[in-house]
OpenMM code with the backbone's topology and positions (N, CA, C; nanometers):
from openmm import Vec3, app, unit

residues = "UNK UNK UNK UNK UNK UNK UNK UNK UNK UNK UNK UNK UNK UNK UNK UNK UNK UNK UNK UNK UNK UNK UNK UNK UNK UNK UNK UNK UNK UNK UNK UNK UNK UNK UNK UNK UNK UNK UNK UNK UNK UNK UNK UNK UNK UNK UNK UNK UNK UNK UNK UNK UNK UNK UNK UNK UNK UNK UNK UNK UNK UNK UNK UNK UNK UNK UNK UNK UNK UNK UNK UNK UNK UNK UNK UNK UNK UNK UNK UNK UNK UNK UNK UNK UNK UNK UNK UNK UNK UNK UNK UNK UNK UNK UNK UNK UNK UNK UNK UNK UNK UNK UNK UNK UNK UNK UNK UNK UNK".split()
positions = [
    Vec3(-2.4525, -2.1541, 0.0038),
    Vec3(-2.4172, -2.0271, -0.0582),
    Vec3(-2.5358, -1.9312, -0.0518),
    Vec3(-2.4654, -1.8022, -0.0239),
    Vec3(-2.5766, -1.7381, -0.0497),
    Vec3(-2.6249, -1.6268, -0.1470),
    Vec3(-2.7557, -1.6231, -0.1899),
    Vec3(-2.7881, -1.5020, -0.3015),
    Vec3(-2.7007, -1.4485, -0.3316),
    Vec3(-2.6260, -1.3173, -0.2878),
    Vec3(-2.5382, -1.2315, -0.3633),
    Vec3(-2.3941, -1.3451, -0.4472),
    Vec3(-2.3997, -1.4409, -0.3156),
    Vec3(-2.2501, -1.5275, -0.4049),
    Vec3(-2.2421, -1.5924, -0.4909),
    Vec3(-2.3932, -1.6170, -0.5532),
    Vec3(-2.4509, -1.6555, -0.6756),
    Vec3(-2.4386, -1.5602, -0.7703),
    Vec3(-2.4423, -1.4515, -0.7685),
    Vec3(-2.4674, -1.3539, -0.8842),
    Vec3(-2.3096, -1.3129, -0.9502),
    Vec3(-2.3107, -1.2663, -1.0493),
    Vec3(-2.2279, -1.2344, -1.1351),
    Vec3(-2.1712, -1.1050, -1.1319),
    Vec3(-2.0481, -1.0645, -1.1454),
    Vec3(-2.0000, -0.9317, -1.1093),
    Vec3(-2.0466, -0.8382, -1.1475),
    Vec3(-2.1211, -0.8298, -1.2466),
    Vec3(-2.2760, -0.7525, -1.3467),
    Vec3(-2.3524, -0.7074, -1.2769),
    Vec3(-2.3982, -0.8131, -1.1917),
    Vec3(-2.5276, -0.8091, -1.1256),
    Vec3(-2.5262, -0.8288, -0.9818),
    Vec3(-2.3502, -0.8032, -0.9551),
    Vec3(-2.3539, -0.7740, -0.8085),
    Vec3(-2.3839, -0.6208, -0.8176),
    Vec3(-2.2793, -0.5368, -0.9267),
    Vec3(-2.3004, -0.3677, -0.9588),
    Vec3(-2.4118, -0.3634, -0.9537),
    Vec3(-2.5417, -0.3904, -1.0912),
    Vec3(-2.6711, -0.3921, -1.0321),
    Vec3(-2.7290, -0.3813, -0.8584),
    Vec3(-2.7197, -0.4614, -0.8268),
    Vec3(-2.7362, -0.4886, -0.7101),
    Vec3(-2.6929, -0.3435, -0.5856),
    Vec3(-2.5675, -0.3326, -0.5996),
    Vec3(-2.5241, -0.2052, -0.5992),
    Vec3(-2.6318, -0.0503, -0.5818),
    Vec3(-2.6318, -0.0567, -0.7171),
    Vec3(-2.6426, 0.0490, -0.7857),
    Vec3(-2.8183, 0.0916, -0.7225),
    Vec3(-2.8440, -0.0409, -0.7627),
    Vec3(-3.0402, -0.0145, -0.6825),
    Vec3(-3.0015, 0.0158, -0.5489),
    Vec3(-2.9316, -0.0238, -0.4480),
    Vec3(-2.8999, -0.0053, -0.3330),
    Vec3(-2.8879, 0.1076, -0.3022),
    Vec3(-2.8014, 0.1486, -0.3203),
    Vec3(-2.7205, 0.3214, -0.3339),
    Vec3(-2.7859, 0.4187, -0.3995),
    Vec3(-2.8812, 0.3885, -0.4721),
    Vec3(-2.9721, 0.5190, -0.5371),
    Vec3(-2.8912, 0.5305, -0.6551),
    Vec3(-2.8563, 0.4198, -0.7406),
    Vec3(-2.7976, 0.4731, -0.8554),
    Vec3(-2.6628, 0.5220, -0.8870),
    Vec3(-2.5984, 0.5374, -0.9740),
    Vec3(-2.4992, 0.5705, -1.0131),
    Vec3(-2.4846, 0.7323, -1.0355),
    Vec3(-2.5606, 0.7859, -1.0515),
    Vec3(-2.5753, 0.9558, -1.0519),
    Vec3(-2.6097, 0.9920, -0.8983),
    Vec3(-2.5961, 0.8784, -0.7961),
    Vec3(-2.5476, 0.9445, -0.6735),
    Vec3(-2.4538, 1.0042, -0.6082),
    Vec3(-2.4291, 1.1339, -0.5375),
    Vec3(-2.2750, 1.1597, -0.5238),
    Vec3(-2.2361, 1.1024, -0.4236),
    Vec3(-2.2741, 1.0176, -0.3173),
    Vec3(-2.2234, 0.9585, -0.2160),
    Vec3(-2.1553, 0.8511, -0.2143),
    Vec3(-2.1726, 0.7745, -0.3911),
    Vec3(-2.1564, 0.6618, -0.3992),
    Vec3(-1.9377, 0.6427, -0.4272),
    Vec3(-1.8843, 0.7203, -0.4251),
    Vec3(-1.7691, 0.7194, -0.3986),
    Vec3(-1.7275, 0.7260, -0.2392),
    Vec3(-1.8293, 0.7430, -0.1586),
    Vec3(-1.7681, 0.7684, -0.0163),
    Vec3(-1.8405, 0.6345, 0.0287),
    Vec3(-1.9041, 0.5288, -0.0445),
    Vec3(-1.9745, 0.4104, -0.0189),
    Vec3(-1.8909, 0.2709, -0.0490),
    Vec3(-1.8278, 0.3385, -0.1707),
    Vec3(-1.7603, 0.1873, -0.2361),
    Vec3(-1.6161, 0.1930, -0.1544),
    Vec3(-1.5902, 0.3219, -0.1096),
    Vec3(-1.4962, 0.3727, -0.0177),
    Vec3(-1.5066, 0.2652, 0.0951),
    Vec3(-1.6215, 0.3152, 0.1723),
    Vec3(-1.6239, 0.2651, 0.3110),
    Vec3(-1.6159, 0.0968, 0.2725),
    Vec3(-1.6985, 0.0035, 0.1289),
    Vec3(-1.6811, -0.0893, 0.1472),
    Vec3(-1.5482, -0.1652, 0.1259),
    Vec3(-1.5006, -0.1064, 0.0532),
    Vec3(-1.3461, -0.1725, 0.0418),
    Vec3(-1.2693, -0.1390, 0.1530),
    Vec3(-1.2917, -0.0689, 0.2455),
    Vec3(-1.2270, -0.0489, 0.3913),
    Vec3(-1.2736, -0.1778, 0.4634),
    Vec3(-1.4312, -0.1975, 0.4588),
    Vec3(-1.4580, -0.2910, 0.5317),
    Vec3(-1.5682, -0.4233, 0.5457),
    Vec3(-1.5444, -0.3828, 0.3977),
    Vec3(-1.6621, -0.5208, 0.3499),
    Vec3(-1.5682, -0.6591, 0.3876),
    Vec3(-1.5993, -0.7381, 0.4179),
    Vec3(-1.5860, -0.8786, 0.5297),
    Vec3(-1.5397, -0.9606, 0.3627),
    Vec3(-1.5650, -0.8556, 0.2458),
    Vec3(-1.5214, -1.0021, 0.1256),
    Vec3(-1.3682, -0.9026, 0.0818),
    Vec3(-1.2933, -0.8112, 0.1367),
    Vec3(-1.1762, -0.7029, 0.0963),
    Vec3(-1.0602, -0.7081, 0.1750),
    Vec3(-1.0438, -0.8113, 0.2935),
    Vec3(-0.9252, -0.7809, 0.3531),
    Vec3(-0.9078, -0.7557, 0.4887),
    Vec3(-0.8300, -0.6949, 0.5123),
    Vec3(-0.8413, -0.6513, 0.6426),
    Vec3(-0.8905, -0.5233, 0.7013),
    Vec3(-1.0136, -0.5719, 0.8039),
    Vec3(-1.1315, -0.4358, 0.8339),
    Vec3(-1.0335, -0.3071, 0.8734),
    Vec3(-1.0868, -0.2124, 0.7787),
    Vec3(-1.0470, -0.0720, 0.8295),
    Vec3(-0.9503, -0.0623, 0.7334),
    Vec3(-0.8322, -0.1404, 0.6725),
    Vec3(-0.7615, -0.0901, 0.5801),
    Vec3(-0.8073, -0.1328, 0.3888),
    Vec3(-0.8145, -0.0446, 0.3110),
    Vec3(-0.8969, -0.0675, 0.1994),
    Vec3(-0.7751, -0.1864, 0.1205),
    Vec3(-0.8237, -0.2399, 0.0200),
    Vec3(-0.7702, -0.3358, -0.0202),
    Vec3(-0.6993, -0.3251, -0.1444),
    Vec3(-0.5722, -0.3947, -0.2140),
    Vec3(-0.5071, -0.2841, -0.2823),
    Vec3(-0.5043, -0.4006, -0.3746),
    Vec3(-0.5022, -0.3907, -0.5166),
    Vec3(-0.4527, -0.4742, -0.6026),
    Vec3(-0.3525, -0.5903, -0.5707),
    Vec3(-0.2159, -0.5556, -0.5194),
    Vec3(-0.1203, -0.6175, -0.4770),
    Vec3(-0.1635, -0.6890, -0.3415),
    Vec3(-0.2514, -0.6465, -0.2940),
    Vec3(-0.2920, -0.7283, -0.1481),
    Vec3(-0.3637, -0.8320, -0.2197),
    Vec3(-0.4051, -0.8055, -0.2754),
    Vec3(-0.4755, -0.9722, -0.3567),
    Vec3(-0.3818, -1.0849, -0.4277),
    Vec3(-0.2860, -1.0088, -0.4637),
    Vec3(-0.1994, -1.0401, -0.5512),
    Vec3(-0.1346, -1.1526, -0.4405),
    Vec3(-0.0814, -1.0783, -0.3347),
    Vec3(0.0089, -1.1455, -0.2076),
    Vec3(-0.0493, -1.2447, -0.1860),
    Vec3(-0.1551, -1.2584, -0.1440),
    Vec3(-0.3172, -1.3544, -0.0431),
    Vec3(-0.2800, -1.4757, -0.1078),
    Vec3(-0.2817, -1.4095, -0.2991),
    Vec3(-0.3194, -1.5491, -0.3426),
    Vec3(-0.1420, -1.6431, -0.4048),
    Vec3(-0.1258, -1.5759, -0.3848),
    Vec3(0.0669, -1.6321, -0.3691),
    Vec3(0.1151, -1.6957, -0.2371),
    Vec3(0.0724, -1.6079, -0.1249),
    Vec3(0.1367, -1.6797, -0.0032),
    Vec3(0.0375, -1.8056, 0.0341),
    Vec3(-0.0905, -1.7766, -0.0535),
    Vec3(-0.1403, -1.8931, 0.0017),
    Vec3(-0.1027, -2.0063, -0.0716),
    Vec3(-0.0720, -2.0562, -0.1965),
    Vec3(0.0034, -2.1493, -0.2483),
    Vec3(0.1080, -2.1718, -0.2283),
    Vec3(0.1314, -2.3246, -0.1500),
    Vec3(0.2642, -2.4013, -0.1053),
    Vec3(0.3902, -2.3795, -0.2125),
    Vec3(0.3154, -2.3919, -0.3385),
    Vec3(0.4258, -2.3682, -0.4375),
    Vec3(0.4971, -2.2140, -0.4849),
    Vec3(0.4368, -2.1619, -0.4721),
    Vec3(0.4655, -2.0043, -0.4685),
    Vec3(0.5441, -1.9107, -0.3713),
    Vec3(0.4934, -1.9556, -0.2244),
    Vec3(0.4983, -1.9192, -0.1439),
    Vec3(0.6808, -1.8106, -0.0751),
    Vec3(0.7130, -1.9727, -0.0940),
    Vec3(0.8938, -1.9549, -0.0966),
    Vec3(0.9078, -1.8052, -0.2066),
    Vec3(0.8886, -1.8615, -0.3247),
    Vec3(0.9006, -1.7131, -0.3847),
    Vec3(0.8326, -1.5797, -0.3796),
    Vec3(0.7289, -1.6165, -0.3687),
    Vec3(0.6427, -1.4217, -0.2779),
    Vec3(0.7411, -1.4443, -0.1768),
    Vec3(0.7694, -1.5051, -0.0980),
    Vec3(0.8525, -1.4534, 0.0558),
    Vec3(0.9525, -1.4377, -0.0078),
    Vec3(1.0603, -1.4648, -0.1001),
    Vec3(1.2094, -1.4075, -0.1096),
    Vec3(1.1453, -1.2759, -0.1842),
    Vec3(1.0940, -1.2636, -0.2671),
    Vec3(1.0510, -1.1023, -0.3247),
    Vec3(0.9670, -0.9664, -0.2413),
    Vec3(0.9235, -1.0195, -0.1546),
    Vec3(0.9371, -0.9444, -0.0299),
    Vec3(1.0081, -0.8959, 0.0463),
    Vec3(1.1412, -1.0572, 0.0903),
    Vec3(1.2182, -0.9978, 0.1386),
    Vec3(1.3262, -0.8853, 0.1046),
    Vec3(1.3536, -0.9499, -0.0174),
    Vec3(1.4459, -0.8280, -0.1377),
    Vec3(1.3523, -0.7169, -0.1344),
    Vec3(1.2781, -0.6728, -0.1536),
    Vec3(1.1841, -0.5466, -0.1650),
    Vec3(1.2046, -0.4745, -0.0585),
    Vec3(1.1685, -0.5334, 0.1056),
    Vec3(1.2163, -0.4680, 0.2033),
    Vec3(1.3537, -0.4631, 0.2599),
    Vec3(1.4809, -0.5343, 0.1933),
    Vec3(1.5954, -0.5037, 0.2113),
    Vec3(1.6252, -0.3738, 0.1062),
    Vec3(1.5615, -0.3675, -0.0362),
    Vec3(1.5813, -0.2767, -0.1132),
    Vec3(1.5713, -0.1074, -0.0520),
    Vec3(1.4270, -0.1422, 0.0062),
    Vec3(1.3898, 0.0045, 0.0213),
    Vec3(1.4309, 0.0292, 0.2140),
    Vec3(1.5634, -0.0646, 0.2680),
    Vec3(1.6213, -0.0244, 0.3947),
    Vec3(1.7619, 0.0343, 0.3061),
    Vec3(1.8034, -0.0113, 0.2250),
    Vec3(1.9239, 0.0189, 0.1513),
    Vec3(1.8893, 0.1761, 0.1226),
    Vec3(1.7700, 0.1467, 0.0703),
    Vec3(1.7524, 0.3058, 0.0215),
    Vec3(1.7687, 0.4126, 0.0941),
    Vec3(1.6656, 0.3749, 0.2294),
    Vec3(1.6757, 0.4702, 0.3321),
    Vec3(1.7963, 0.4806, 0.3592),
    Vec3(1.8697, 0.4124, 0.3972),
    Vec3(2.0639, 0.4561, 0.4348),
    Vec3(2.0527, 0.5379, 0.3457),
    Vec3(2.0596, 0.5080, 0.2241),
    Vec3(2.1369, 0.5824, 0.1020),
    Vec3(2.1210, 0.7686, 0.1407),
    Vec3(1.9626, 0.7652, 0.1260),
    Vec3(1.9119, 0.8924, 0.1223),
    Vec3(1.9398, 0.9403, 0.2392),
    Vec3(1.9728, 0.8520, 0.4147),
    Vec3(1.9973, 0.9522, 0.5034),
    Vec3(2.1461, 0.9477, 0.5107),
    Vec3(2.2092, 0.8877, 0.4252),
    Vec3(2.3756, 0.9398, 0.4376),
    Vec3(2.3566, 1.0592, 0.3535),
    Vec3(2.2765, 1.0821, 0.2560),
    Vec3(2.3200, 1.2158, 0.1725),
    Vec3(2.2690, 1.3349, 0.2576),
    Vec3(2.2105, 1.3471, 0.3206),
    Vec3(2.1365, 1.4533, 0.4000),
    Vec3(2.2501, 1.4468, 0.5464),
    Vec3(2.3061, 1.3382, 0.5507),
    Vec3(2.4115, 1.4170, 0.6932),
    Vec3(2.5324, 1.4916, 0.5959),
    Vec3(2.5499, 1.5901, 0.7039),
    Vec3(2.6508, 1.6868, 0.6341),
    Vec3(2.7863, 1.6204, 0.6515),
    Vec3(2.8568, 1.6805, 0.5436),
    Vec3(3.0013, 1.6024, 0.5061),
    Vec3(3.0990, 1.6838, 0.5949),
    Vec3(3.1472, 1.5853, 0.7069),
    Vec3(3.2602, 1.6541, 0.8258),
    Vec3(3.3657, 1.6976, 0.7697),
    Vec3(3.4598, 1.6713, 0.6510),
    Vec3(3.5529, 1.7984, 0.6407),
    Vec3(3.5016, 1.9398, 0.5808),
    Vec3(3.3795, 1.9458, 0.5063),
    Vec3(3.3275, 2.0778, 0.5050),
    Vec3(3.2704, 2.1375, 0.6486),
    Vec3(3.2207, 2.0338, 0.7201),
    Vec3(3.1982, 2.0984, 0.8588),
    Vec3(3.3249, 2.1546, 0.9299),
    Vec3(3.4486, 2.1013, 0.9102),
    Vec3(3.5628, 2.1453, 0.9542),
    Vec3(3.6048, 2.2961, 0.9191),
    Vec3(3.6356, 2.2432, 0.7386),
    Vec3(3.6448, 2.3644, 0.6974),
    Vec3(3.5868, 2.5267, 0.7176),
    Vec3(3.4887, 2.5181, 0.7640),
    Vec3(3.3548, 2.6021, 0.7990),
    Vec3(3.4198, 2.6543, 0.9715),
    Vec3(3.4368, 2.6014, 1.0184),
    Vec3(3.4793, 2.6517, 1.1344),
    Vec3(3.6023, 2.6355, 1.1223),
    Vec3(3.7227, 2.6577, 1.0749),
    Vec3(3.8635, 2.6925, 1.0737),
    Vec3(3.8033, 2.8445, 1.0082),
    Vec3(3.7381, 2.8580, 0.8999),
    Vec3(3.7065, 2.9731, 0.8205),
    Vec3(3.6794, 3.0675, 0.9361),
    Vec3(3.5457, 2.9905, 1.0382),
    Vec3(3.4920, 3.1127, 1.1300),
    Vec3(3.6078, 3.1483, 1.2614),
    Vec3(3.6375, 3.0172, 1.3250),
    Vec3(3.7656, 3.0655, 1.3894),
    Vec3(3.9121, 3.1728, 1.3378),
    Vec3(3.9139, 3.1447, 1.2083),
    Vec3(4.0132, 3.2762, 1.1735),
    Vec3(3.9698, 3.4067, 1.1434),
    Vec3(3.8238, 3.4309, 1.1171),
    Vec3(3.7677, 3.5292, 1.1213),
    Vec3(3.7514, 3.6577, 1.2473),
    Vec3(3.7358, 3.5632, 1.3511),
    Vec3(3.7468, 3.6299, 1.4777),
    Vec3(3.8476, 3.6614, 1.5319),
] * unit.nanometer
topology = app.Topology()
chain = topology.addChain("A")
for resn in residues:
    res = topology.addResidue(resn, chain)
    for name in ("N", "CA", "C"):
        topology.addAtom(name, app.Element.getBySymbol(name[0]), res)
């Protein structure tokens, strides 16, 4: 193990904080930024790491769990395909008002 994986979440911030010039630095939001994008202990490099991504990791990685994170996933992404139908049937226009609309303009002329 090494040094930092010894220390305590206290005194990793410490650690931090001397690093970065302190906490009254303004860069230090575009730092903890870049590390949760791509610190090697957050996930996958380049995308930042989200509460629920931890949440998943440590569910799919237990044999016993597993089955269930995967059916609540799957329901989640059948939920929000349902949805999408839903919302793009309401946005196509309703064909007997499209009808109506042109009998109107055809008798007009």
């Amino acid at each position: 193990m090494s040094e930092t994986e010894k220390m305590s979440m206290q005194e990793r911030i410490n650690y931090f904080y001397r690093q970065s010039g302190g906490p009254g630095n303004p860069d230090i939001d575009r730092i903890l930024n870049e590390h949760l994008k791509n610190g090697k202990d957050h996930g996958i490099p380049g995308r930042k790491e989200e509460p629920k991504d931890a949440f998943i990791e440590v569910f799919m990685n237990d044999h016993s769990t597993k089955p269930i994170a995967m059916w609540l996933l799957k329901m989640r992404f059948d939920l929000k395909d349902r949805w999408e139908e839903y919302l793009s049937a309401q946005q196509q226009p309703d064909v007997s008002q499209l009808i109506e609309e042109l009998k109107k303009e055809a008798m007009s002329k």
